[in-house]
N, C-alpha and C positions, 0 to 999 in steps of 0.2 A: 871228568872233563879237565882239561888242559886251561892255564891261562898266560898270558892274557887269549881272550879271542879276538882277533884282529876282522875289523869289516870295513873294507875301501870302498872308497865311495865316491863317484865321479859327479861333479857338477854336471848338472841337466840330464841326469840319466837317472832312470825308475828302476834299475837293476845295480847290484852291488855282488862282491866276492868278502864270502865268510870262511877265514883261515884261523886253524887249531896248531897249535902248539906240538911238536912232537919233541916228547922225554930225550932227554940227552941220551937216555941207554938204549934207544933205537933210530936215535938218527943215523947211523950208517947204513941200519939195511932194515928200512921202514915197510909194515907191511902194504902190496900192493893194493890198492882201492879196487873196488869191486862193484865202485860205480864209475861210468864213462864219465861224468860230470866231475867226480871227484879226482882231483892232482896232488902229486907229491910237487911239490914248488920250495925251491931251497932260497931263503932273500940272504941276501949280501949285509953288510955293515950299510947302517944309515945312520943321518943326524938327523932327527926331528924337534920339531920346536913344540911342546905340548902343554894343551890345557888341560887341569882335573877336577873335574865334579861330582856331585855326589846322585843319588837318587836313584830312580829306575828309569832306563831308557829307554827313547821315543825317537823316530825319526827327526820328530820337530826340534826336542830339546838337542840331539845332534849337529844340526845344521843351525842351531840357533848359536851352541858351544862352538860351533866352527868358523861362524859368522866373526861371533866375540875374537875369539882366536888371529884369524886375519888382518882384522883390524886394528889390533893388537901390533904385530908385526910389522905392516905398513907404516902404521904412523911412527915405528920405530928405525923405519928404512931394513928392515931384514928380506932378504930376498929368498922365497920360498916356491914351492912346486902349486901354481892356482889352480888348476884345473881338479885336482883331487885331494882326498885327505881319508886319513884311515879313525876309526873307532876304535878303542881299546877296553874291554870290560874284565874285570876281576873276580869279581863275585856270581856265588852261584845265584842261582834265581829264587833259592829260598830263603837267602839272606834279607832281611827287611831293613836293616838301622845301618849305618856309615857303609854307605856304598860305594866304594873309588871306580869310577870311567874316567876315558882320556878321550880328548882328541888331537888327530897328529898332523900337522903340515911337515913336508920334507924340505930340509935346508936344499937350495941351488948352490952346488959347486961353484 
């Protein structure tokens, strides 16, 4: 598995998009998905403002890191994207001790 895995996450919605990393030695000509669900999706350069935590992740401890995060920002006047925010996880799942996850607000141009 690739990292980081990226998982977006839109305020008041029960559904989210989990995105894998593709190796620089086949991003040109990645192989096609062979499921209709699954996309090749290319993102652009971004600035995100991110927090990092440790442990094994839960949807709660996410939106709890994201919460923090926000408030974070605001009370420091930074203007960022509210409606959504991405997860970022590093370790594989059988990693136990120092675990790095992120979460990401997008800086507003």
């Amino acid at each position: 598995m690739t990292i980081p895995v990226l998982k977006l996450v839109t305020h008041g919605s029960t559904s989210y998009t989990v995105s894998f990393f593709v190796p620089f030695l086949h991003q040109s000509s990645p192989l096609a998905p062979s499921e209709e669900e699954v996309i090749i999706e290319e993102k652009g350069e971004m600035t995100v403002f991110v927090r990092c935590f440790g442990g094994f992740v839960r949807g709660d401890k996410n939106s709890g890191e994201a919460r923090l995060l926000a408030e974070s920002l605001k009370r420091d006047g930074k203007s960022f994207q509210e409606d959504f925010y991405y997860t970022a996880g590093y370790d594989s799942p059988f990693k136990l001790l120092s675990r790095h996850n992120e979460v990401w607000y997008l800086k507003k141009n």
